[in-house]
PABA-577357 format. One line per 2 residues: their letters; for each residue x, y negated, z of C-alpha. Coordinates in steps of 0.1 Angstrom, whole numbers. Example, Ala and Ser with C-alpha at 12.3 -4.5 7.8 and 13.67 -1.06 7.14 Angstrom:
<nodes>
as) 123:45:78  137:11:71
</nodes>
This chain:
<nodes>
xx) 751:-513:-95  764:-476:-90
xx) 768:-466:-57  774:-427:-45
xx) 748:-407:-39  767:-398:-4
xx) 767:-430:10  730:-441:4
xx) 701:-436:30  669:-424:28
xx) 656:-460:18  683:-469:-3
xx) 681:-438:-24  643:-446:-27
xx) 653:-480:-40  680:-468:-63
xx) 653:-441:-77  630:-468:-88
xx) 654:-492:-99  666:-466:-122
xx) 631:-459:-137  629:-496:-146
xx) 659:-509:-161  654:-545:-170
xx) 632:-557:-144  641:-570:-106
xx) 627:-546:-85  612:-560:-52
xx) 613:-532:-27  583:-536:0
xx) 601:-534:40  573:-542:66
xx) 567:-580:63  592:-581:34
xx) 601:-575:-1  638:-567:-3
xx) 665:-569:-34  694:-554:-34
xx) 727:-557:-55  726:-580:-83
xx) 694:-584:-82  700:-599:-47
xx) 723:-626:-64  702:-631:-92
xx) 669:-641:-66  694:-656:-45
xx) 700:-685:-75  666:-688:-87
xx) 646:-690:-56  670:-707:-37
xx) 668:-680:-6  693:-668:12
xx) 718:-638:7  732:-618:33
xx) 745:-582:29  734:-552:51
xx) 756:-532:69  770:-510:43
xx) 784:-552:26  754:-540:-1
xx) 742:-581:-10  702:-580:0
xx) 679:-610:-4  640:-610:10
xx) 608:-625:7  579:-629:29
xx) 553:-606:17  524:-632:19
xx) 548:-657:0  549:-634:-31
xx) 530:-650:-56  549:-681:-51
xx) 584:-665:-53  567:-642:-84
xx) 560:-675:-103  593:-690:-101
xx) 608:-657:-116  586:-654:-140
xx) 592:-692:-150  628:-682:-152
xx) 621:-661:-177  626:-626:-154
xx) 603:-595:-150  596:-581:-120
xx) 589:-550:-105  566:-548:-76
xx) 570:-513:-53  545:-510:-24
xx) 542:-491:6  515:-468:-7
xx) 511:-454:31  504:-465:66
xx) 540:-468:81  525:-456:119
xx) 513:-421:101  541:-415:83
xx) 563:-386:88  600:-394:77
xx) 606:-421:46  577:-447:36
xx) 564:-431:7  565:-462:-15
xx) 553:-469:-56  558:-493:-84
xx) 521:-504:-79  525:-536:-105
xx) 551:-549:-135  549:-585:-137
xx) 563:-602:-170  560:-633:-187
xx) 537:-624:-213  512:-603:-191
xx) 500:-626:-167  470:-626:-158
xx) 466:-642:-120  453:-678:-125
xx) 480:-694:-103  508:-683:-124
xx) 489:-699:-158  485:-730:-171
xx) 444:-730:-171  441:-747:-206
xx) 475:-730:-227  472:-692:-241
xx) 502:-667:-230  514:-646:-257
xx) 528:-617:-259  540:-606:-290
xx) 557:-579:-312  573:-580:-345
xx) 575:-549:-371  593:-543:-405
xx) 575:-524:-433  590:-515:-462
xx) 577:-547:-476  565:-570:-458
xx) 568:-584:-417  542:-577:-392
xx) 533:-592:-360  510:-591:-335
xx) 502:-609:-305  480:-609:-280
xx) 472:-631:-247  466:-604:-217
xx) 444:-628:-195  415:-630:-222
xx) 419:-602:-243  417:-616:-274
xx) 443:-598:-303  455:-612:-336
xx) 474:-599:-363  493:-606:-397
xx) 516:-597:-420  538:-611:-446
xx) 572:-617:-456  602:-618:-427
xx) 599:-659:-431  565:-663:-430
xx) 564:-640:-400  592:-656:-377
xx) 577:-692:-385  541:-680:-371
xx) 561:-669:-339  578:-700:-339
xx) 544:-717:-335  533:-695:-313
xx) 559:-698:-290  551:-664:-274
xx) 560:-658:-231  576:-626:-245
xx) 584:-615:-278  590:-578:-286
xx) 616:-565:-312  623:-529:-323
xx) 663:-521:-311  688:-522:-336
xx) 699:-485:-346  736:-493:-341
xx) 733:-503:-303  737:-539:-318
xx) 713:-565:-310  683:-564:-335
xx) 686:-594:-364  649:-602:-358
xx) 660:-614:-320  689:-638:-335
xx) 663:-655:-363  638:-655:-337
xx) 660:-677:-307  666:-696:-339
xx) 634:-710:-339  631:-716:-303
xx) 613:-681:-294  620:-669:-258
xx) 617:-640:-238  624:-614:-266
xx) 629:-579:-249  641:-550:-272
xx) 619:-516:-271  620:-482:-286
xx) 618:-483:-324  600:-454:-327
xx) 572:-479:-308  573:-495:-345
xx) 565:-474:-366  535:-469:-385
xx) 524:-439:-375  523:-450:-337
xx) 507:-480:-345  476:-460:-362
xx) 480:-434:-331  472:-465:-313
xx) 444:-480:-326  427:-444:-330
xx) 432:-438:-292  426:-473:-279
xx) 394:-479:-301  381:-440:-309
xx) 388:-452:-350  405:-424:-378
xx) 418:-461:-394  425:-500:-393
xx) 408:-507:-423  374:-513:-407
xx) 391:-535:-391  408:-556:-419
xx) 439:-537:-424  457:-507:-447
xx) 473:-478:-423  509:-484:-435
xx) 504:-524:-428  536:-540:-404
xx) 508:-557:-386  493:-525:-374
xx) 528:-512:-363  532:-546:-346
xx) 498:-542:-327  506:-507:-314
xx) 541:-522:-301  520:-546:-284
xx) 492:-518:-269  523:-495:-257
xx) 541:-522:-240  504:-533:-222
xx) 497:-501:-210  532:-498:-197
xx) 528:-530:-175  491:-528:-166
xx) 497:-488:-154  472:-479:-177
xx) 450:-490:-200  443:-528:-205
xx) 399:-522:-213  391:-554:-222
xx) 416:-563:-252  395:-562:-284
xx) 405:-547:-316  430:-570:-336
xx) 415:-600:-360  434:-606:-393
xx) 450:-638:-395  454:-646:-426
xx) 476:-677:-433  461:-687:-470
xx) 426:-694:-449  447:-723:-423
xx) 474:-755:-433  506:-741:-426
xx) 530:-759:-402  566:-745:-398
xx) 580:-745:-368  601:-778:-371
xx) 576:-798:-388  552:-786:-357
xx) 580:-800:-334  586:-829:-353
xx) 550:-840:-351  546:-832:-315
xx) 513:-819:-316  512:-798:-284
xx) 545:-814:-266  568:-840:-273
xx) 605:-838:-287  626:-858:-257
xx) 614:-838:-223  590:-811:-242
xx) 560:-824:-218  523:-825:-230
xx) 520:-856:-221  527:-883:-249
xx) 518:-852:-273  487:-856:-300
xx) 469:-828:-276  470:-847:-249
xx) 458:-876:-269  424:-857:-281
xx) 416:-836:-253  380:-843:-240
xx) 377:-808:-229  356:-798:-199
xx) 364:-760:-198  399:-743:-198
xx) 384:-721:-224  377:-747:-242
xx) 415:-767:-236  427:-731:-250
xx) 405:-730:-278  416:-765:-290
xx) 452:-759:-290  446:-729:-314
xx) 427:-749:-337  454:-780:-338
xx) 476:-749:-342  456:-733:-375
xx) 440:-766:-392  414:-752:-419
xx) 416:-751:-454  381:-742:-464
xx) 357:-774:-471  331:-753:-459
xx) 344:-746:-428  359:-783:-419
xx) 321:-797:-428  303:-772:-404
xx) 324:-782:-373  321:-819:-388
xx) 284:-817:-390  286:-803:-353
xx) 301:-837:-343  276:-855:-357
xx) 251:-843:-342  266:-845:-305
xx) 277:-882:-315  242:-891:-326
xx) 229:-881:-293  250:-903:-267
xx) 226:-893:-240  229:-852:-249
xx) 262:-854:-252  266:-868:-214
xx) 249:-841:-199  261:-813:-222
xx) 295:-823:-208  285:-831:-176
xx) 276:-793:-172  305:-782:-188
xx) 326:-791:-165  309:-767:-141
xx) 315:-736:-160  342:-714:-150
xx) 370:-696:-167  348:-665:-179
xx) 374:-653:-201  401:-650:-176
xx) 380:-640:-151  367:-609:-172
xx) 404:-603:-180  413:-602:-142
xx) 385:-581:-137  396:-554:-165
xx) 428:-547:-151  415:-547:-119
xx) 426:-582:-102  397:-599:-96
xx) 387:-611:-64  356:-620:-47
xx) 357:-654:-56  359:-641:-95
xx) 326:-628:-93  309:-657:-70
xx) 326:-682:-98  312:-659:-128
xx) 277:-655:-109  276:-699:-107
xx) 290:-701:-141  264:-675:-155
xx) 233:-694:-133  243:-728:-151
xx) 236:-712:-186  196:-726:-189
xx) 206:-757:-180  235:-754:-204
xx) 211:-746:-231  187:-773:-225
xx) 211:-797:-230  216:-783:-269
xx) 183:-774:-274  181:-804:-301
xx) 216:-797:-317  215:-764:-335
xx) 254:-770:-352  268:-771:-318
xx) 250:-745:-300  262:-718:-324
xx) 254:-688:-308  249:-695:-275
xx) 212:-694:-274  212:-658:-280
xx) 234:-651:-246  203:-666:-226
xx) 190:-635:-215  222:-619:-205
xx) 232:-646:-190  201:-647:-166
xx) 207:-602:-162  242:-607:-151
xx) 235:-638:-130  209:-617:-113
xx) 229:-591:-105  258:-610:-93
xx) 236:-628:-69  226:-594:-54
xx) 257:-579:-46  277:-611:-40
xx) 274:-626:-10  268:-666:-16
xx) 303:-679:3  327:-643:-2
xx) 360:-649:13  393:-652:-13
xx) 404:-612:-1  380:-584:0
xx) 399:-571:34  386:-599:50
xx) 353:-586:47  313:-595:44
xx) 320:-596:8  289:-578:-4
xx) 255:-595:-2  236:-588:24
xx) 205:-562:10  229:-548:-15
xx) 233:-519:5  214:-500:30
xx) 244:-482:49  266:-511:50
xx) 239:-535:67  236:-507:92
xx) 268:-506:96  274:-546:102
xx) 244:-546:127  265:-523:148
xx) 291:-551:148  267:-579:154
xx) 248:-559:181  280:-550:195
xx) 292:-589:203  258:-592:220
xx) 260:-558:240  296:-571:247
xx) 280:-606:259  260:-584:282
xx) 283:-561:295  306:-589:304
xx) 279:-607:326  267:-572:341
xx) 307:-568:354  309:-604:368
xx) 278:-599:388  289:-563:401
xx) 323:-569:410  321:-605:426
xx) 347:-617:400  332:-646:382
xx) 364:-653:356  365:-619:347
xx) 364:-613:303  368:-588:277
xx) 389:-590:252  406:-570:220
xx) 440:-564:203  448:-541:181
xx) 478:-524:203  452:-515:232
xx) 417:-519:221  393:-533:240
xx) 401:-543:280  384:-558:311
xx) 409:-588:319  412:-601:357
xx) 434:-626:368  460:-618:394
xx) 441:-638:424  414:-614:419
xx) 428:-583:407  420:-561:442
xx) 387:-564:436  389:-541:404
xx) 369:-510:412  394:-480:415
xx) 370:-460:387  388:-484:363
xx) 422:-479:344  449:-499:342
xx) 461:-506:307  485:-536:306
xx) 500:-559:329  504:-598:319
xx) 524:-626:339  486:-635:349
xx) 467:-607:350  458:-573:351
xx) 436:-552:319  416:-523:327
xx) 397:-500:308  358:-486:315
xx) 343:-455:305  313:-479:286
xx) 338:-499:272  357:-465:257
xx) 327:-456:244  320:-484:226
xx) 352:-490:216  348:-456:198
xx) 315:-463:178  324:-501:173
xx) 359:-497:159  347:-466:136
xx) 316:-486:126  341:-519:113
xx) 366:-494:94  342:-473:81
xx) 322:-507:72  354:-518:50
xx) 361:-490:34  324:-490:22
xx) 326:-525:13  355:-518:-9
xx) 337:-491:-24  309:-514:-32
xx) 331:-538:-52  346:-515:-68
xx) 314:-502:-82  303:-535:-90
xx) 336:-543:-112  325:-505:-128
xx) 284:-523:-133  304:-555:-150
xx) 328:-536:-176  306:-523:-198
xx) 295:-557:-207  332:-574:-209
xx) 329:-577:-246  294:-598:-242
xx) 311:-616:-217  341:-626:-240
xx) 315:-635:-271  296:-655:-245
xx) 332:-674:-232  340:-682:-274
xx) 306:-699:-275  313:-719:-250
xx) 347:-729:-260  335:-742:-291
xx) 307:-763:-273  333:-777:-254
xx) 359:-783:-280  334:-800:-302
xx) 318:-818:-277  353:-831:-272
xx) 357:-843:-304  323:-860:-304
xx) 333:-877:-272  367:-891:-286
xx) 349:-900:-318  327:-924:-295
xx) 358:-939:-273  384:-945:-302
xx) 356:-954:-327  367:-926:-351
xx) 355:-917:-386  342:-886:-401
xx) 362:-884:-432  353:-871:-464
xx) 371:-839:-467  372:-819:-503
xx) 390:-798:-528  407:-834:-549
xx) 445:-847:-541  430:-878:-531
xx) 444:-891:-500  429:-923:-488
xx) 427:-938:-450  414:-974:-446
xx) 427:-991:-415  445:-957:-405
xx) 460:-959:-367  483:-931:-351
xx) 462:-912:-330  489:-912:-297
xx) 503:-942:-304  468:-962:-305
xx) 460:-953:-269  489:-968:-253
xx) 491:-998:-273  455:-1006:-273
xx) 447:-1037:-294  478:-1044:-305
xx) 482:-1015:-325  486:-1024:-363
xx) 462:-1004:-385  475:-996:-420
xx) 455:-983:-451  470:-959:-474
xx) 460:-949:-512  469:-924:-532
xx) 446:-912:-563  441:-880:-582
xx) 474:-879:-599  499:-897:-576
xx) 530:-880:-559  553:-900:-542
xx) 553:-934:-519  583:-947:-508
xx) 587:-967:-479  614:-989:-474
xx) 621:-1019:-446  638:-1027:-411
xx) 642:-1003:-385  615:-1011:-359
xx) 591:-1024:-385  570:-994:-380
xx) 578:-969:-412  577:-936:-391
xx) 549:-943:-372  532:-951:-408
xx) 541:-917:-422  534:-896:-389
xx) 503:-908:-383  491:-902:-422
xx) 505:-868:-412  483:-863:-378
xx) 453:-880:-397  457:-851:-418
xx) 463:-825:-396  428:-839:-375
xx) 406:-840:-405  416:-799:-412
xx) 409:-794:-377  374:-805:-380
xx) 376:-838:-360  370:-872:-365
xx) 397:-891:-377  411:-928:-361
xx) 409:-949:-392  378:-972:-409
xx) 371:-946:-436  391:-917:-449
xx) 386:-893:-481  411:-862:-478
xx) 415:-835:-500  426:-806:-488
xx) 462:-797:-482  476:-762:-483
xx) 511:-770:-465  521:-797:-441
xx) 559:-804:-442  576:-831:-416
xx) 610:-840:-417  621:-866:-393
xx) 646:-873:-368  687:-863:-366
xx) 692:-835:-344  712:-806:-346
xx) 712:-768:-338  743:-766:-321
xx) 734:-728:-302  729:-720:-341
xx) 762:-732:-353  742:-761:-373
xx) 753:-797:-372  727:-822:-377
xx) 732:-828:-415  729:-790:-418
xx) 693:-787:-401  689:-816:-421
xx) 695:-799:-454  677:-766:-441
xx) 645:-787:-434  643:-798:-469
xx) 653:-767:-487  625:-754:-471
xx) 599:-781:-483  616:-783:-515
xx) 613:-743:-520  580:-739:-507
xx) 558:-774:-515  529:-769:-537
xx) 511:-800:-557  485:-791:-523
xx) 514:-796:-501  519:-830:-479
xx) 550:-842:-474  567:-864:-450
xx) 605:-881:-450  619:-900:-426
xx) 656:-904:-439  672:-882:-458
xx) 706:-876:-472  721:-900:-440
xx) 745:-877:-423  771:-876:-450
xx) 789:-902:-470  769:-931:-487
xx) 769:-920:-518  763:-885:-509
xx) 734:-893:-489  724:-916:-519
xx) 725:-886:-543  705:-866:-526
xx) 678:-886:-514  676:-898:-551
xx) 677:-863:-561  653:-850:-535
xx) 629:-875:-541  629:-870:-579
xx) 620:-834:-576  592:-842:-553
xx) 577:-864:-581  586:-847:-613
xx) 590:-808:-604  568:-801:-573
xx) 542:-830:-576  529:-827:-540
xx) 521:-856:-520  555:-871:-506
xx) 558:-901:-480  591:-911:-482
xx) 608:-936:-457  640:-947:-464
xx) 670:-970:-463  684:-963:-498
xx) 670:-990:-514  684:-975:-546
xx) 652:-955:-549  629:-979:-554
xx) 634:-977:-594  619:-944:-591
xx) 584:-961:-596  591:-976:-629
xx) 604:-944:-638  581:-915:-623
xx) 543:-914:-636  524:-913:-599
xx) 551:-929:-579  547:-964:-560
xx) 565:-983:-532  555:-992:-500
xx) 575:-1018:-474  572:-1027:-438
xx) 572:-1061:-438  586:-1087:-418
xx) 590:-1124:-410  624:-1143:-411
xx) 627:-1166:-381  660:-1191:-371
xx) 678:-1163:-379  660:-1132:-367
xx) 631:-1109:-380  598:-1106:-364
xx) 581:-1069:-369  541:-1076:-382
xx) 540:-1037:-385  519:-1042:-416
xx) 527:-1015:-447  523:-1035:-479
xx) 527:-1026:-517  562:-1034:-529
xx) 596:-1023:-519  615:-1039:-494
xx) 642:-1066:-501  666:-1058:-473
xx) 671:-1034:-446  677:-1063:-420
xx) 700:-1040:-400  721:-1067:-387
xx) 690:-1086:-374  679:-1056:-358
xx) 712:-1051:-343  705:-1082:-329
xx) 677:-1079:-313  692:-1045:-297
xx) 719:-1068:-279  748:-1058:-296
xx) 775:-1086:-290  777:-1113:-315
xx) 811:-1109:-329  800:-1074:-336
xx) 774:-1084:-358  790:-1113:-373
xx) 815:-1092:-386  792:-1068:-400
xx) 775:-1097:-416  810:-1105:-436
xx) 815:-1071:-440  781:-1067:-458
xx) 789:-1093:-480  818:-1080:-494
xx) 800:-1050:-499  775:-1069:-519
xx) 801:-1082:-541  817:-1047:-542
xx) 788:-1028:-553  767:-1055:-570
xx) 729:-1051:-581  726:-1022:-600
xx) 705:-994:-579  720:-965:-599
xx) 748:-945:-581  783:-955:-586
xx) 808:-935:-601  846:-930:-586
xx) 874:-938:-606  892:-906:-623
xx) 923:-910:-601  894:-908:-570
xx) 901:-948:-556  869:-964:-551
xx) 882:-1002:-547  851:-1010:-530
xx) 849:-986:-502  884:-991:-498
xx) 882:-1029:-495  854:-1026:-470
xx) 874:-995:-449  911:-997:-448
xx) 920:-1030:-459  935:-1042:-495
xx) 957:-1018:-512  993:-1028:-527
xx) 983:-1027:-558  951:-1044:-551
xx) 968:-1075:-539  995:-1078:-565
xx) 969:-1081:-590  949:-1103:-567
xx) 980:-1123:-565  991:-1126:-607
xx) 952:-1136:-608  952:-1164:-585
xx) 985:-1176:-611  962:-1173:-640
xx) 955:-1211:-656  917:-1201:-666
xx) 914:-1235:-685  946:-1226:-708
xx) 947:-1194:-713  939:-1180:-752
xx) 909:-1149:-754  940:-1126:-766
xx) 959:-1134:-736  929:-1129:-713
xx) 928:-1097:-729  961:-1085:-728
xx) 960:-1097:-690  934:-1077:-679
xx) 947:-1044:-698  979:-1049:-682
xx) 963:-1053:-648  938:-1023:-654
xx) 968:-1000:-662  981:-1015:-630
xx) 960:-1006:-612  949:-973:-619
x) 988:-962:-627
</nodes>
């Protein structure tokens, strides 16, 4: 908000200053106990924190927080999606002459957070940038707390549908030339990103991404590193390195040089199909819980709860790679006893990688280095527990000594219980430093001199309740209460008065005062020092530290895996390079655990040269859940898990398409038919014969025979042109002629039971197609009121009779009646019911085959007249 230079004071034109400098973030001004916003921003905290807004003399709207409250009010904005600018007094308000001077000491945004209470421990928060070259996409994203850095490139789809998985706290786009909002931003909301902040374009470019990577990691190019100089992704990467060293007021040490991600080397999931499964959060409430991560999370380590979500997020596609975590499994599995104990002291290490990160952009506290100097102590026992499984180990053996250096060290110059804030001193171990033990022996021989000097008054002046005390407005005193206070020797000086008492001052007690209050400042600013040089000993050794953290990740994640193997009685399945997709006694991995032994296992078959299953039955009868969990068991066995079925052999799939549900993209102009249709163009565009993919109703938000078309259609091209393998549930019980046409295609049911009237579910997937839908049975069941349903139950009969037995789609009449619809819809038509009349006239028994003929011409041409 303008507001004329004339009427703002000294303050508020220090505010204004710095609110101009960072346009786009809420700038919390620092006021003695306070941090103050003005204006709009004012309103804007006012909403989201719920605090209260008042206005300052001048009617300019203010808001304030309590300064020790900030990283709670900090976490709420940033939750609402806000950055934040923090400016500090940066000098001691008692010495200053004039105005506070004051800085923007910190920029606080949602994708460059790295404090542990504003995280989730076990999720990755991205930040991310998007580039165009003149061929391809680029992006880039990294996660600030760990330092870890990613890149790719391909085309503009490709791109947006990796971000879409990624789901990034803050996305960067290049502004759009015209002033206009960039098109990247639109297609990127599209798909569910938030946070997307426009920067300079020029931040884009190639030629400032390679300035980058030359200044950040001393190289002349990216290809040591897996990429050409012109490559989007290394535009993309020095968007994200600018906009880093923006935030972090310098430069972020510990991010590591960008690895390629190359998207032929993992199973691609688009976005929706990664919804649609629910693999790290479920459609209706978008919690974790219900989702398949929280299902297969045995974790110990939040490294480790990170590390897992990347890998259900990138499934492999190399055999190779799948059988080495595999053989990593079973070897933890085959040693129950190991495995106990490996996990056991897992859940004792501490976030290393975090903690390093905190300690690169200088935010780590005391307790960060006591946690790392545990963690680090641990790592022999850690070790021991793998010594007898190699594949699981990895590389962690050969961090042993390093692990015992650092731990070593840390133990030195950490004292064993540090408080949370280094200004609350006795931080640093005692030994670490000469000067500073001096110094703290002042302090500790000064209580006892003061012990002593207090007795030596009592007994001198008579005064038996006399005590010294300290506060920081008057130093130290000699306090007597008022029944005694004649007895004060007149060499002492009054200092303060009290309701109670009177304080006085000695010579000795000014003296000491002198060396005991110098000692205790000059003892903190030494100890500060001392950290400080300590964080310098530790940052050298931040990228051993981050190598040591991925080891341990893995351990955990595949101890994990070993663990659930063991609870849910998985299988390792036979994963290869065939199209062979088989699961005996296959259960959905979520569903499973809440169901427990009632859960219905299924088997499913498909050989070398097989395409398409169609699944037809009831609603309720347990066809979704059939075709997810196939899905899932999938998506698992690429991850390098165990799988929850008897025995499975799975050959490797390239792509993973999932089309379920009816919902639509209304913020997107896109009813639900439309997101229907733009879900399978996109399978039906980009499924290879590698590809999997699942159906669950298609072609049901239009008209019947629409719907019917395209399903039929859909389905077809599946089989014949794409020949990937296709699990298709459906109602359209016209497809199920498709197997006697299609080479490779089959049909699968949900089977049921009739009962006095009503259907009990067995859950059970059997060869055949279905014979009915059972909809009115199910309507049933859902309590819909009985003439309801007995109506639809006449209805359906005439429909019968209407559209008799043959599964091909009808055709419409030329003058566009369809009798049949309109006899089930809007009653009988004129026409209809004169002819319906002259036939009921009709004497069947005595009338000639020329008249019958004649009759039924006559009535055609009635008809259609």
């Amino acid at each position: 908000m303008a507001v004329k230079e004339k009427k703002l004071s000294p303050a508020m034109r220090q505010y204004q200053d710095f609110k101009d400098k960072h346009p786009g973030y809420v700038l919390f001004f620092r006021m003695g106990d306070f941090y103050e916003v003005f204006h709009d921003d004012a309103k804007l905290c006012s909403r989201t924190l719920g605090i209260t807004l008042t206005a300052r003399q001048d009617k300019v709207p203010m808001a304030g927080v309590p300064y020790h409250q900030l990283d709670n009010y900090l976490k709420r904005m940033i939750v609402a999606g806000h950055r934040v600018a923090i400016c500090e007094q940066v000098e001691d308000a008692k010495q200053a002459k004039g105005l506070v001077k004051r800085d923007v000491t910190r920029l606080v945004t949602p994708g460059t957070l790295t404090d542990e209470p504003m995280l989730d421990s076990k999720a990755a928060s991205y930040l991310a940038a998007v580039a165009f070259g003149r061929k391809s996409c680029g992006i880039a994203w990294v996660d600030l707390s760990t330092g870890r850095l990613l890149a790719a490139s391909g085309s503009e789809r490709e791109m947006f549908d990796e971000a879409g998985r990624l789901a990034p706290a803050e996305m960067l786009v290049p502004e759009s030339s015209n002033g206009d909002e960039h098109p990247a931003a639109r297609e990127l909301r599209g798909r569910g990103v938030t946070g997307v902040v426009d920067r300079p374009g020029w931040q884009f470019s190639e030629k400032h991404g390679l300035d980058e990577f030359r200044r950040y990691w001393g190289v002349s190019t990216a290809v040591g590193y897996g990429f050409a100089d012109d490559d989007p992704a290394v535009a993309a990467t020095g968007a994200v390195l600018t906009y880093l060293e923006e935030t972090q007021r310098g430069r972020a040490e510990h991010v590591r040089p960008p690895v390629p991600h190359e998207a032929s080397q993992y199973l691609r999931i688009d976005p929706s199909s990664w919804r649609n499964l629910e693999v790290d959060r479920t459609l209706r409430g978008g919690s974790t819980e219900g989702s398949l991560l929280a299902a297969v999370d045995r974790t110990q380590t939040p490294m480790g709860g990170r590390l897992l979500r990347e890998w259900l997020r990138s499934p492999l596609t190399d055999v190779g790679q799948i059988e080495s975590r595999q053989d990593a499994v079973a070897e933890l599995r085959a040693k129950t006893s190991k495995l106990t104990v490996l996990r056991e002291r897992l859940s004792s290490v501490c976030d290393i990688e975090r903690i390093v990160g905190r300690l690169a952009v200088s935010r780590a506290g005391p307790r960060d280095l006591a946690a790392l100097r545990d963690c680090l102590s641990g790592v022999p026992a850690l070790l021991e527990s793998l010594s007898t499984v190699p594949a699981a180990a990895g590389e962690l053996p050969s961090f042993a000594d390093f692990a015992k250096e650092q731990s070593a060290f840390l133990t030195k110059a950490i004292a064993p219980e540090p408080p949370a804030n280094l200004r609350d001193g006795n931080v640093i171990a005692k030994g670490f430093d000469k000067q500073l033990d001096e110094l703290r022996t002042v302090g500790r021989d000064g209580r006892q001199w003061l012990a002593e000097y207090q007795a030596e008054l009592c007994e001198q002046t008579g005064i038996p309740s006399l005590k010294i005390g300290y506060n920081r407005v008057f130093g130290y005193y000699v306090e007597v209460t008022n029944a005694h206070k004649d007895k004060a020797p007149d060499a002492w000086a009054r200092r303060q008065s009290t309701k109670n008492a009177e304080r006085f001052v000695t010579e000795k007690l000014k003296e000491f005062e002198t060396k005991a209050v110098g000692a205790e400042g000059e003892a903190a600013e030494l100890e500060q020092a001392l950290f400080e040089r300590v964080r310098n000993d530790l940052l050298p050794h931040v990228g051993m530290f981050q190598s040591l953290a991925a080891s341990m990740a893995r351990t955990d994640v595949l101890a994990g895996f070993a663990q659930l193997s063991l609870e849910r009685h998985y299988a390792r399945p036979t994963v290869d390079d065939s199209r062979v997709l088989e699961l005996d006694d296959a259960r959905h991995p979520v569903l499973e655990q809440s169901l427990g032994s009632e859960f219905v296992a299924n088997p499913i078959r498909l050989a070398e040269a097989d395409t398409l299953r169609l699944i037809t039955g009831p609603n309720m009868a347990g066809k979704s859940t059939f075709i997810r969990q196939v899905a899932l068991i999938v998506l698992l066995a690429q991850v390098g898990s165990d799988v929850p079925a008897k025995s499975a052999r799975i050959g490797v799939c390239d792509r993973l398409f999932v089309r379920v549900g009816a919902s639509d993209e209304l913020h997107a102009g896109r009813s639900t038919f439309m997101v229907e249709m733009i879900e399978s163009a996109n399978l039906l565009n980009n499924a290879t014969d590698r590809s999997l993919v699942v159906l669950d109703e298609v072609g049901r938000g239009t008209s019947t025979l629409d719907g019917l078309s395209l399903a039929w259609a859909i389905a077809e091209h599946l089989a014949k042109v794409v020949g990937s393998r296709a699990l298709f549930a459906t109602h359209y019980h016209e497809l199920v002629r498709l197997a006697d046409e299609l080479p490779g295609t089959g049909n699968l049911s949900a089977s049921v039971r009739e009962w006095d009237g009503s259907i009990v579910f067995t859950h059970r997937i059997v060869d055949g197609p279905a014979s009915q839908s059972y909809g009115i049975q199910v309507a049933k069941l859902a309590g819909v009121p009985r003439p309801v349903t007995e109506r639809a139950g006449e209805l359906l009969q005439r429909l019968k009779v209407s559209h008799g037995d043959d599964p091909e789609p009808r055709s419409v009449p030329a003058n566009g009646v369809d009798v049949g619809q309109m006899f089930l819809f809007g009653g009988v038509p004129p026409e209809a019911e004169a002819v319906v009349e002259q036939l009921r006239s009709v004497d069947l028994d005595g009338i000639s085959p020329r008249e019958a003929h004649e009759l039924v011409t006559r009535l055609r041409d009635q008809l259609v007249s």
